[in-house]
Predicted model as a PDB file, atoms N, CA, C, CB and O in Angstrom, pLDDT in the B-factor column:
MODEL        1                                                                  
ATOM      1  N   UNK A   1      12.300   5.332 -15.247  1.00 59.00           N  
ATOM      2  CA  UNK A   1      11.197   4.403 -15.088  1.00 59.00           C  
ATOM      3  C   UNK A   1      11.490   3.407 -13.966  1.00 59.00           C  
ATOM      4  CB  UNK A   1      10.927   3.666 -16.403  1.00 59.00           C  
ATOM      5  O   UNK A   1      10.653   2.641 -13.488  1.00 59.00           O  
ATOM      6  N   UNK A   2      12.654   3.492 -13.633  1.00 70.00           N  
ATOM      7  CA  UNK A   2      13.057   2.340 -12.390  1.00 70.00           C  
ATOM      8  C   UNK A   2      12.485   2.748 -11.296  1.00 70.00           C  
ATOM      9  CB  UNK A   2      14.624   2.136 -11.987  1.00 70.00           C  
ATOM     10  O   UNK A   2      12.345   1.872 -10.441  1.00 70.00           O  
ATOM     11  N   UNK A   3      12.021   4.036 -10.980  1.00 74.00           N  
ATOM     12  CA  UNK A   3      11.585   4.368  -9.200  1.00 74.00           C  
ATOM     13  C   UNK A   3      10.510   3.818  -9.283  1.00 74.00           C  
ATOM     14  CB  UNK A   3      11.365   5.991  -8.491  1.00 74.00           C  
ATOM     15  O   UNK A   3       9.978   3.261  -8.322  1.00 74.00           O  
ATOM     16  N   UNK A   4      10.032   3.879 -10.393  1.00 72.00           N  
ATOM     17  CA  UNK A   4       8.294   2.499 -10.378  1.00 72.00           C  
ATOM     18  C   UNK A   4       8.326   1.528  -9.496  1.00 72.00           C  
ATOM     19  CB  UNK A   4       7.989   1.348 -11.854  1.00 72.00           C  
ATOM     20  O   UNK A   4       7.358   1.173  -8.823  1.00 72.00           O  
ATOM     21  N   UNK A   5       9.410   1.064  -9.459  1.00 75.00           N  
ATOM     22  CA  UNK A   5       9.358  -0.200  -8.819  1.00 75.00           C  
ATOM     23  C   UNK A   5       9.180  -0.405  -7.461  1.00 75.00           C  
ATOM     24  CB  UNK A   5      10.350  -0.781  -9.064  1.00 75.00           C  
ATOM     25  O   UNK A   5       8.620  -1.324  -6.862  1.00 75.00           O  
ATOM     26  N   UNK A   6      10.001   1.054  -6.887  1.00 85.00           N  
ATOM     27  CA  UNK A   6      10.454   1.596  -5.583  1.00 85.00           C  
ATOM     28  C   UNK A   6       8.925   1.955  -4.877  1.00 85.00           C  
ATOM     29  CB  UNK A   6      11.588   3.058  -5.801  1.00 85.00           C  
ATOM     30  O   UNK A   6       8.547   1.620  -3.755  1.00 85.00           O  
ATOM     31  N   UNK A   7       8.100   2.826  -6.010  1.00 88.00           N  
ATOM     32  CA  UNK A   7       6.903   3.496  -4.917  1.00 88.00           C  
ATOM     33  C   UNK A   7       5.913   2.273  -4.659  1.00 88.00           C  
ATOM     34  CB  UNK A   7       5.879   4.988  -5.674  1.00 88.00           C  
ATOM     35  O   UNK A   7       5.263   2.631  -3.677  1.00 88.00           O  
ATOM     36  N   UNK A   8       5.415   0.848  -5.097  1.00 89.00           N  
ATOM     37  CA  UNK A   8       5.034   0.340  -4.070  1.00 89.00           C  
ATOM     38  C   UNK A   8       5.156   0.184  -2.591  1.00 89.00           C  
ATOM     39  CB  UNK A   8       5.097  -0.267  -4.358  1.00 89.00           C  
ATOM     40  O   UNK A   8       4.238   0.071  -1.779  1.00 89.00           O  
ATOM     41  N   UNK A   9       6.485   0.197  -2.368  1.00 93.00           N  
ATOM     42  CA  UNK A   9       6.680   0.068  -1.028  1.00 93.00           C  
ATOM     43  C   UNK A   9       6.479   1.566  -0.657  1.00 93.00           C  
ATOM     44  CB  UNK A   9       8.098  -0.616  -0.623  1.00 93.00           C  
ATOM     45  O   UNK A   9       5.906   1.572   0.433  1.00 93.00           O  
ATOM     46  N   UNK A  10       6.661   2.616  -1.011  1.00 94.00           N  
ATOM     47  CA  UNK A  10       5.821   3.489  -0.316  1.00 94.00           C  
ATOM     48  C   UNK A  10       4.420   3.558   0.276  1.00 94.00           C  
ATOM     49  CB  UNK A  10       5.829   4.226  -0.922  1.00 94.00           C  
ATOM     50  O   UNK A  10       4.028   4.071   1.324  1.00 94.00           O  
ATOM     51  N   UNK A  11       3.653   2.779  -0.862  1.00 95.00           N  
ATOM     52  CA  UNK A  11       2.101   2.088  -0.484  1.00 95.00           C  
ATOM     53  C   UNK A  11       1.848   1.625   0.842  1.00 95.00           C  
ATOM     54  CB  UNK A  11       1.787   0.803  -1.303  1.00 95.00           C  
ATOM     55  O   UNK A  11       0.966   1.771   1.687  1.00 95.00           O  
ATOM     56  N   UNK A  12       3.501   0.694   0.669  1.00 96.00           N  
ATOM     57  CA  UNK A  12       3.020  -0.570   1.596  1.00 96.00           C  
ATOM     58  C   UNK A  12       3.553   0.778   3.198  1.00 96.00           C  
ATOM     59  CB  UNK A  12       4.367  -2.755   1.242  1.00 96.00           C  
ATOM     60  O   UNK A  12       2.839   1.177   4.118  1.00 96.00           O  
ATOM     61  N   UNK A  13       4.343   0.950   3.032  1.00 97.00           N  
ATOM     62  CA  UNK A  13       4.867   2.143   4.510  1.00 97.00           C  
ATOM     63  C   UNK A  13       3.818   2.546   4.682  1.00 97.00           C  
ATOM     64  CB  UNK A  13       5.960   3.559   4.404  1.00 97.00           C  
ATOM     65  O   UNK A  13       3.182   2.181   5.671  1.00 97.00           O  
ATOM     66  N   UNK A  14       3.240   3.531   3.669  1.00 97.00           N  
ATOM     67  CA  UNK A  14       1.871   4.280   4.516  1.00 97.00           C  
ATOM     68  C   UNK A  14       0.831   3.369   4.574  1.00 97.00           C  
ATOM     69  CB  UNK A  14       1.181   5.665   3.784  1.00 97.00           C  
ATOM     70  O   UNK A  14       0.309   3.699   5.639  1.00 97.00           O  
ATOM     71  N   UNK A  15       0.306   2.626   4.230  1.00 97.00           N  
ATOM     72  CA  UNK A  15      -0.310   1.418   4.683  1.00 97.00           C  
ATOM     73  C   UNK A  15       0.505   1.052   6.148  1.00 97.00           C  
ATOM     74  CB  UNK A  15      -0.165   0.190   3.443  1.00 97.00           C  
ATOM     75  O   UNK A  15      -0.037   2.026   6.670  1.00 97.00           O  
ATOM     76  N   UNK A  16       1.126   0.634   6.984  1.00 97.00           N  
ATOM     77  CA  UNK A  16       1.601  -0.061   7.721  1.00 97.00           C  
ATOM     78  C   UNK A  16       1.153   1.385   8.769  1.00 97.00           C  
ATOM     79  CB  UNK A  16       3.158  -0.756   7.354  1.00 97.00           C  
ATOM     80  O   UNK A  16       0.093   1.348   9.392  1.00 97.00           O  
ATOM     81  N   UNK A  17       2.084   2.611   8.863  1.00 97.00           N  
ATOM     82  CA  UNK A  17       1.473   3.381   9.376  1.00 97.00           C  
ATOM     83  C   UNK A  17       0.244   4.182   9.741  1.00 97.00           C  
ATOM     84  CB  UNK A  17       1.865   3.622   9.204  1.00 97.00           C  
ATOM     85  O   UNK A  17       0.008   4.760  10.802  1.00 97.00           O  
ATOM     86  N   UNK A  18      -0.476   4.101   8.665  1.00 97.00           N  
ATOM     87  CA  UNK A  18      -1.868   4.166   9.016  1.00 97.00           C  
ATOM     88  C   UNK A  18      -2.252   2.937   9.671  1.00 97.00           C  
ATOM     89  CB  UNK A  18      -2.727   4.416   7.850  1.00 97.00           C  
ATOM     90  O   UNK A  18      -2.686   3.170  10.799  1.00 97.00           O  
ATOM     91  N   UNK A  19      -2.246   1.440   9.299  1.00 97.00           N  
ATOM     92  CA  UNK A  19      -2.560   0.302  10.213  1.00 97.00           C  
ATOM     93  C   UNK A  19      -2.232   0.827  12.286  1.00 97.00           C  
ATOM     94  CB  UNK A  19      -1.262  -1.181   9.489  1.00 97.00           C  
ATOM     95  O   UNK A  19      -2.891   0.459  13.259  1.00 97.00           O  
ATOM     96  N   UNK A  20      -1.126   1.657  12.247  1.00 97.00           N  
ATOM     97  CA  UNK A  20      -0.760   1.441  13.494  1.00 97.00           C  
ATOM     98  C   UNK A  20      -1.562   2.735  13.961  1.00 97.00           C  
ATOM     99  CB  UNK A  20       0.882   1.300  13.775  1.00 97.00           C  
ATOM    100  O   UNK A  20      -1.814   2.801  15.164  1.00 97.00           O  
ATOM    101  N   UNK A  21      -1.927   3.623  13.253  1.00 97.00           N  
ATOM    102  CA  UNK A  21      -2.454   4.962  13.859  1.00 97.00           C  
ATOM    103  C   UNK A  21      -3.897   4.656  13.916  1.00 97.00           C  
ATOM    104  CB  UNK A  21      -2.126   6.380  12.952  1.00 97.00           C  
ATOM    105  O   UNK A  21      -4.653   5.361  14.584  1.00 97.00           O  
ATOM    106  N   UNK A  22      -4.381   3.467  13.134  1.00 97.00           N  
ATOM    107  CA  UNK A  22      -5.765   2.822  13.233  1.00 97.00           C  
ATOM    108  C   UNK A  22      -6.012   1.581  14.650  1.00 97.00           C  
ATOM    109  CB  UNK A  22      -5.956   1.997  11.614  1.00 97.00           C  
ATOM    110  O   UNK A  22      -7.108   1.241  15.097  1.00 97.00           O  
ATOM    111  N   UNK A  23      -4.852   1.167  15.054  1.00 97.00           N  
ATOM    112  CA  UNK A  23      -5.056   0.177  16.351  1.00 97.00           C  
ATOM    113  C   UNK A  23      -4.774   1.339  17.459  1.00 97.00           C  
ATOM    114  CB  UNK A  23      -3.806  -1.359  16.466  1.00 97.00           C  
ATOM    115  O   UNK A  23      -5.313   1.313  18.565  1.00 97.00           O  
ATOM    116  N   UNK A  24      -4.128   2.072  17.162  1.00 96.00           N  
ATOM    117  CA  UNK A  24      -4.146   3.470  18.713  1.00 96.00           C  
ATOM    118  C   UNK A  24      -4.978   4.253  18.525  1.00 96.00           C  
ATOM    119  CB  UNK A  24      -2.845   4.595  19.026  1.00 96.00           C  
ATOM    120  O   UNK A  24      -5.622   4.645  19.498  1.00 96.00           O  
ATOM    121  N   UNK A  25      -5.183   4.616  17.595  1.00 96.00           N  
ATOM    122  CA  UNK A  25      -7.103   5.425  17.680  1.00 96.00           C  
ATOM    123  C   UNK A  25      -8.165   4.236  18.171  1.00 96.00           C  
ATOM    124  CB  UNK A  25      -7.910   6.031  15.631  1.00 96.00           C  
ATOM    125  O   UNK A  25      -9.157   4.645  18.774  1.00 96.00           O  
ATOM    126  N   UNK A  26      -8.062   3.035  17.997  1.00 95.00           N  
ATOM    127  CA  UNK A  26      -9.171   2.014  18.218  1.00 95.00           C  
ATOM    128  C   UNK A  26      -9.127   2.173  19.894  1.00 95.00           C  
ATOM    129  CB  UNK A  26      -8.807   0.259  17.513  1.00 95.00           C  
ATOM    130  O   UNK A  26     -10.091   2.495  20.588  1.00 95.00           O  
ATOM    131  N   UNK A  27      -7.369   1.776  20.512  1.00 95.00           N  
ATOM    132  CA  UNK A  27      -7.420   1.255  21.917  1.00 95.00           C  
ATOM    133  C   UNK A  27      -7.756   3.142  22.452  1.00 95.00           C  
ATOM    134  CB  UNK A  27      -5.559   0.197  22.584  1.00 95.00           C  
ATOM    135  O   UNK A  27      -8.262   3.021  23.568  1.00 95.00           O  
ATOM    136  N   UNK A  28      -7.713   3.976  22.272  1.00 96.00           N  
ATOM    137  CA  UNK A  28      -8.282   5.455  22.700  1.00 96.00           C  
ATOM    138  C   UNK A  28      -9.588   5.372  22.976  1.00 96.00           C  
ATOM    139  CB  UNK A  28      -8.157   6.574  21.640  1.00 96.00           C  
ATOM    140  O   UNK A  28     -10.054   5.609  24.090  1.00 96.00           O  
ATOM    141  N   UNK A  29     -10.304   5.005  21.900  1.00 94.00           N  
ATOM    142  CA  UNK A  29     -11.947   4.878  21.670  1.00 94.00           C  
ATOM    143  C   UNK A  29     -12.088   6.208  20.845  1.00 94.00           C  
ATOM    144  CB  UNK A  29     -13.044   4.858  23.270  1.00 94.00           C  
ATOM    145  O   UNK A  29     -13.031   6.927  21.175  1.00 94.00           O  
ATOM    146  N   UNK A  30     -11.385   6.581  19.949  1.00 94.00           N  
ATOM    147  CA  UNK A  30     -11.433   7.608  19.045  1.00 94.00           C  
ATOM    148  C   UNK A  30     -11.965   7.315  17.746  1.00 94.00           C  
ATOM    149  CB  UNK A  30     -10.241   8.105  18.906  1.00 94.00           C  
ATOM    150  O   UNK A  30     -11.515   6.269  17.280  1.00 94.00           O  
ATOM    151  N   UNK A  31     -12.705   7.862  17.091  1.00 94.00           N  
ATOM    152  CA  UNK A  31     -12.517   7.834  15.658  1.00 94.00           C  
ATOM    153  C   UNK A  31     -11.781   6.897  14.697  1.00 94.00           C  
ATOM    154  CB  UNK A  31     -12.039   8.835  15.454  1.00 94.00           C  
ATOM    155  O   UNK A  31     -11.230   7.562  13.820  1.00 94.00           O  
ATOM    156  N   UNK A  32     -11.588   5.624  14.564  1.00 91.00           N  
ATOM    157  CA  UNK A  32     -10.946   5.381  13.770  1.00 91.00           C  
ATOM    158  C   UNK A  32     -11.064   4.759  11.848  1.00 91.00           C  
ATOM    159  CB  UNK A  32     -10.501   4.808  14.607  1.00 91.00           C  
ATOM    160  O   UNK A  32     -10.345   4.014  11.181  1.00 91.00           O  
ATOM    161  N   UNK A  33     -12.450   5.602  11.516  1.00 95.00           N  
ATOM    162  CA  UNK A  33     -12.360   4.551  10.642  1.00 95.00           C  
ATOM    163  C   UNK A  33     -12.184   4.947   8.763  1.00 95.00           C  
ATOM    164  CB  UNK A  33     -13.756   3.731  11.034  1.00 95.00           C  
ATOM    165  O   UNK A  33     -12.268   4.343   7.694  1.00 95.00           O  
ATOM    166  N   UNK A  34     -11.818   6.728   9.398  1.00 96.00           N  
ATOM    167  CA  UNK A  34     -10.903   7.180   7.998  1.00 96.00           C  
ATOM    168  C   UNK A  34      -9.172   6.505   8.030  1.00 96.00           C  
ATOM    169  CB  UNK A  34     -10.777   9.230   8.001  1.00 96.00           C  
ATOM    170  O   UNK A  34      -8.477   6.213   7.057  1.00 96.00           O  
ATOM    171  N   UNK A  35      -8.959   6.441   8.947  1.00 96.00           N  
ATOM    172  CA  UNK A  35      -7.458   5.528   9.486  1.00 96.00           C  
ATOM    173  C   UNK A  35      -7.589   4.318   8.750  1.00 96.00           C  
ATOM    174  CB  UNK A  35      -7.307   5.060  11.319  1.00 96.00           C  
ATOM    175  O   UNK A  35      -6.748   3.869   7.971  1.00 96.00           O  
ATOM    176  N   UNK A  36      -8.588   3.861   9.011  1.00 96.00           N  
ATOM    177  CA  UNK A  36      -8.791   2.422   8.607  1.00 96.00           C  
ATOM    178  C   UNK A  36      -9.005   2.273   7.099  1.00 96.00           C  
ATOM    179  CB  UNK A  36     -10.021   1.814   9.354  1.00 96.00           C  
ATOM    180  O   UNK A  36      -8.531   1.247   6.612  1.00 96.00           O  
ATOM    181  N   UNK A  37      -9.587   3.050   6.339  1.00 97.00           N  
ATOM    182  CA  UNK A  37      -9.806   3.634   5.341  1.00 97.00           C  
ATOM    183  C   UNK A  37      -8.819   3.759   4.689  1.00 97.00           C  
ATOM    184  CB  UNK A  37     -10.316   4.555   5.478  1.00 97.00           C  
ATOM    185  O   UNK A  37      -8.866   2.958   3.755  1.00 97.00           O  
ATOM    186  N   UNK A  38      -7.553   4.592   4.670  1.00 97.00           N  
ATOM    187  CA  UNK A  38      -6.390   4.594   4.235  1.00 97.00           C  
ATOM    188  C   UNK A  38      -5.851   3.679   4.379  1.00 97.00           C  
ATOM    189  CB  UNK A  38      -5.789   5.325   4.531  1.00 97.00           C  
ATOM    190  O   UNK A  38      -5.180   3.549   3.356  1.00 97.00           O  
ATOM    191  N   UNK A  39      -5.571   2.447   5.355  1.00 97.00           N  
ATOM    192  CA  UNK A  39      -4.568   1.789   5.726  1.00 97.00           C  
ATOM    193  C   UNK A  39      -5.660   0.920   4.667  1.00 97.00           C  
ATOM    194  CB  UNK A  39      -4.002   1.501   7.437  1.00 97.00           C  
ATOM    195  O   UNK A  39      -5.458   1.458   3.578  1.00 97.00           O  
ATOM    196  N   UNK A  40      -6.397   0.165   4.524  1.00 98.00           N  
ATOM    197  CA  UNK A  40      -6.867  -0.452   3.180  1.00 98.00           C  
ATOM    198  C   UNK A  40      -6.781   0.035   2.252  1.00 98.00           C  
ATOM    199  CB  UNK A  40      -7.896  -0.745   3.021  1.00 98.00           C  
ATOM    200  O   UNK A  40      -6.023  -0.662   1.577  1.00 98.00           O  
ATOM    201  N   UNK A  41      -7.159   1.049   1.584  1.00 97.00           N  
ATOM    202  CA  UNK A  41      -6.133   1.183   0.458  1.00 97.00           C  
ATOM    203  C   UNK A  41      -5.269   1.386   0.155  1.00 97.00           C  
ATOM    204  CB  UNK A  41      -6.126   1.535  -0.071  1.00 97.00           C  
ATOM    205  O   UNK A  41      -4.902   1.140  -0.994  1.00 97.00           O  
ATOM    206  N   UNK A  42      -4.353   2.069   1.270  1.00 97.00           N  
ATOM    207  CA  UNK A  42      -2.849   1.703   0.470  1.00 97.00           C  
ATOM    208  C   UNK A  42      -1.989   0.114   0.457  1.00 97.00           C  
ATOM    209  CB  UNK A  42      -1.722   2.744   1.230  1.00 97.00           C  
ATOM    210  O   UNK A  42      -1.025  -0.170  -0.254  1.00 97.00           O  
ATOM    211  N   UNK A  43      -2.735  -0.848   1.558  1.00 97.00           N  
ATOM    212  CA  UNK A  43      -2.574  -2.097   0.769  1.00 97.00           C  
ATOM    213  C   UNK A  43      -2.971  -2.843  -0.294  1.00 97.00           C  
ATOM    214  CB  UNK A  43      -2.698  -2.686   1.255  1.00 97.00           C  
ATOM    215  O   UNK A  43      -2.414  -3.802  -0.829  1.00 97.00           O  
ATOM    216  N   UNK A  44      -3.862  -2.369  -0.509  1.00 97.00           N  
ATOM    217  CA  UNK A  44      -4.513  -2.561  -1.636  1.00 97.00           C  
ATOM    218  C   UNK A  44      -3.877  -2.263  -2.693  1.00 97.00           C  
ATOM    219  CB  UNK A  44      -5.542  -2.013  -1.664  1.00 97.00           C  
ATOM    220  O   UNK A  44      -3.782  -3.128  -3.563  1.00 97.00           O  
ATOM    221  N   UNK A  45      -3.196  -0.787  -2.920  1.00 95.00           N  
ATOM    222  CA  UNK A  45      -2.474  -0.128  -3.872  1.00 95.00           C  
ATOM    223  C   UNK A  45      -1.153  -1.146  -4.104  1.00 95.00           C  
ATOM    224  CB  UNK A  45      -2.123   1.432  -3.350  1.00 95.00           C  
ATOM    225  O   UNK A  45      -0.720  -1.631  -5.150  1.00 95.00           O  
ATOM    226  N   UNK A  46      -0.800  -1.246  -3.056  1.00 95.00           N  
ATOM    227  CA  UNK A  46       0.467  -1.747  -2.789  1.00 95.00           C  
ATOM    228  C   UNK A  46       0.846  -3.627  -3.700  1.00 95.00           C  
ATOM    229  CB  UNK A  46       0.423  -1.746  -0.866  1.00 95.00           C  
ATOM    230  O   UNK A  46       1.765  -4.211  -4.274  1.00 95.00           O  
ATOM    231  N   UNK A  47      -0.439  -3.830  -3.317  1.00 94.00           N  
ATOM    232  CA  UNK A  47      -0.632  -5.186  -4.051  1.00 94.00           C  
ATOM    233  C   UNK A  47      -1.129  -4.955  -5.818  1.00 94.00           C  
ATOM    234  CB  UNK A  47      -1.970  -6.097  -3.092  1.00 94.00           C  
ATOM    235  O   UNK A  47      -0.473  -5.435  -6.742  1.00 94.00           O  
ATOM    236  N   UNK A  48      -1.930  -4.435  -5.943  1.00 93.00           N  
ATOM    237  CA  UNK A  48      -2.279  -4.073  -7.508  1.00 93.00           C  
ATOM    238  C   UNK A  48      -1.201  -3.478  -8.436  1.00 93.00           C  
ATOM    239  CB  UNK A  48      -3.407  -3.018  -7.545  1.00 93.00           C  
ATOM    240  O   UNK A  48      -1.153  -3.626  -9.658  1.00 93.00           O  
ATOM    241  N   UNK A  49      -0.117  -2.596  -7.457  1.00 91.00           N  
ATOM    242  CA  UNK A  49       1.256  -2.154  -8.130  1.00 91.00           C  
ATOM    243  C   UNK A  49       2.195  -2.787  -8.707  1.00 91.00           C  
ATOM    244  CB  UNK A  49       1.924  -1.655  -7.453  1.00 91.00           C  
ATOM    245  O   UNK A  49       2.903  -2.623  -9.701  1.00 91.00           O  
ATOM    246  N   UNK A  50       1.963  -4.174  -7.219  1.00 91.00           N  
ATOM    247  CA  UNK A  50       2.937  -5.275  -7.830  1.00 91.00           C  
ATOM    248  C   UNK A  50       2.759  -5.948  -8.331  1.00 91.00           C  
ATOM    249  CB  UNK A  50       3.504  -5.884  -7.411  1.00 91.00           C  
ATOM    250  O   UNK A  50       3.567  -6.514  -9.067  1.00 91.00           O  
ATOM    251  N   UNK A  51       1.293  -6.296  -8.140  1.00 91.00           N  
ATOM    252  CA  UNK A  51       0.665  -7.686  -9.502  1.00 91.00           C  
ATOM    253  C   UNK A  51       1.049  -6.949 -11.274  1.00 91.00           C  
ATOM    254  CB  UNK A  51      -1.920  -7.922  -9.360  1.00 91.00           C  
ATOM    255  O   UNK A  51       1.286  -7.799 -12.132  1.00 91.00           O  
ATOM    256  N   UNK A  52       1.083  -5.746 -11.635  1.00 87.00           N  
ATOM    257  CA  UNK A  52       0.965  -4.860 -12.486  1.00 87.00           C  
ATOM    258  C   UNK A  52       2.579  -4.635 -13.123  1.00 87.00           C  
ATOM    259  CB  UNK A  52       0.243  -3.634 -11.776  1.00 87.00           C  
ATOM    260  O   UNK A  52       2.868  -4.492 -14.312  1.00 87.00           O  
ATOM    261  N   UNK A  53       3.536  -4.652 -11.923  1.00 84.00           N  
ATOM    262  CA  UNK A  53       4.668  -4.429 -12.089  1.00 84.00           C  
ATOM    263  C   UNK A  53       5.196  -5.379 -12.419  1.00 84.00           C  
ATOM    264  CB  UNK A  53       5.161  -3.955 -11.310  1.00 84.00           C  
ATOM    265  O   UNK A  53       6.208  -5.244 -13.107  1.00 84.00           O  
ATOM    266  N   UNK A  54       4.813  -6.487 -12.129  1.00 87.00           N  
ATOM    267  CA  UNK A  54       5.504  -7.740 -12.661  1.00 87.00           C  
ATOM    268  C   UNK A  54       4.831  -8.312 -13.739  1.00 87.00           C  
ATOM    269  CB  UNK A  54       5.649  -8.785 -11.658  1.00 87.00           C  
ATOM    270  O   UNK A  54       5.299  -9.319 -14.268  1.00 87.00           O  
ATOM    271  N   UNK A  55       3.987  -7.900 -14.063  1.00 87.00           N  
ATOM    272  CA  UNK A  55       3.135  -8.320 -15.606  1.00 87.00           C  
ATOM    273  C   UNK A  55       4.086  -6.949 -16.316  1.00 87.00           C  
ATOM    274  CB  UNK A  55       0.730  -8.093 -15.650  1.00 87.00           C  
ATOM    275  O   UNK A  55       5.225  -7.375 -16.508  1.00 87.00           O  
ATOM    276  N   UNK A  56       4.040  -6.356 -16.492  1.00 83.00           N  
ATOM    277  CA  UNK A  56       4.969  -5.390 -17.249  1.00 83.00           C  
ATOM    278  C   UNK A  56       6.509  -5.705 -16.930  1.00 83.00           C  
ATOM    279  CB  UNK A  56       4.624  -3.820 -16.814  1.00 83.00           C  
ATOM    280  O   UNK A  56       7.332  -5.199 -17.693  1.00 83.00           O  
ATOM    281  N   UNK A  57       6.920  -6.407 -15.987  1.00 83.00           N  
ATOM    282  CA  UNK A  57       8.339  -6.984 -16.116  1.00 83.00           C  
ATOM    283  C   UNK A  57       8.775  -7.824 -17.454  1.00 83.00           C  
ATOM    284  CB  UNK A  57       8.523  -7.932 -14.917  1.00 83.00           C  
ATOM    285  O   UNK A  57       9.586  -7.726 -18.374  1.00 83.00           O  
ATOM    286  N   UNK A  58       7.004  -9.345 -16.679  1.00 85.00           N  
ATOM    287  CA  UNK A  58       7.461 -10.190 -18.019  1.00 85.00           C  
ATOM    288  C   UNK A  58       7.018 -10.208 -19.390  1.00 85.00           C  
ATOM    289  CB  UNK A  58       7.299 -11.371 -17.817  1.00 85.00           C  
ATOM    290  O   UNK A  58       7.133 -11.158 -20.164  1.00 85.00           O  
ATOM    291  N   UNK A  59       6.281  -8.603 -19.733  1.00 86.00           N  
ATOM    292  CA  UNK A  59       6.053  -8.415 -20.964  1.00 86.00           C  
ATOM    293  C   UNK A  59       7.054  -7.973 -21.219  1.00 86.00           C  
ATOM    294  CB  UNK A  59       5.093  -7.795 -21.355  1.00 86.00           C  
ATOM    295  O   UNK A  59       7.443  -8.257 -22.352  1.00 86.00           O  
ATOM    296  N   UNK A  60       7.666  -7.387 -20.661  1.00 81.00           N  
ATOM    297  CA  UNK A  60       9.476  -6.618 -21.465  1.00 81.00           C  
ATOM    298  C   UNK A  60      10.254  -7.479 -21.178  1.00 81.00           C  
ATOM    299  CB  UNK A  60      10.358  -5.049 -20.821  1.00 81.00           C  
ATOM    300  O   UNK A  60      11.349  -6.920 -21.233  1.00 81.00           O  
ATOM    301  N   UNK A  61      10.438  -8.758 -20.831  1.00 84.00           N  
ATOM    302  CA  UNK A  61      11.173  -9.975 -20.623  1.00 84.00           C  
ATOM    303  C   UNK A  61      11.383 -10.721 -22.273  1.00 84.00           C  
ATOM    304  CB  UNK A  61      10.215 -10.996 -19.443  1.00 84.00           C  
ATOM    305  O   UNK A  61      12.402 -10.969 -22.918  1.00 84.00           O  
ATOM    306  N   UNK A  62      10.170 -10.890 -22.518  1.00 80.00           N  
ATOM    307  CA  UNK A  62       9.664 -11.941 -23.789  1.00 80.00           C  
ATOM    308  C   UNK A  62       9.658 -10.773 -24.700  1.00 80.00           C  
ATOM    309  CB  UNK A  62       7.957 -12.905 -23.670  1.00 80.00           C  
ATOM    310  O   UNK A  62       9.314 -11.389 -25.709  1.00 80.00           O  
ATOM    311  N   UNK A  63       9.797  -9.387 -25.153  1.00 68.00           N  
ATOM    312  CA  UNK A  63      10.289  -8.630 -26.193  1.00 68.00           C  
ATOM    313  C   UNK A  63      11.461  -8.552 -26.201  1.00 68.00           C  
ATOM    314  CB  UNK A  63       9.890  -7.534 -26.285  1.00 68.00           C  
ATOM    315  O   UNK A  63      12.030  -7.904 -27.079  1.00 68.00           O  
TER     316      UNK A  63                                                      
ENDMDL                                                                          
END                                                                             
């Protein structure tokens, strides 16, 4: 149950990389707004994982 903790930041990586494959598709004039698409939700993910992960920290804290 500990790698739980670990795959947010996977969120946040592919979030960051899609962010950057979404500003070089922008400066191209390509397509960018399934790029953009991903790179919001996996911050998104990334934040809801951890708000989530740490409410389940300090419920197994106080048991």
């Amino acid at each position: 149950m500990n790698y739980l903790r670990f795959t947010q930041y996977a969120y946040l990586l592919a979030g960051i990389l899609f962010a950057i494959d979404t500003f070089v598709k922008w400066q191209s004039q390509q397509n960018f707004t399934i790029s953009g698409l991903f790179a919001a939700v996996c911050f998104f993910l990334f934040f809801f994982r951890r708000k989530f992960a740490k409410k389940f920290y300090d419920h197994n804290k106080k048991s």
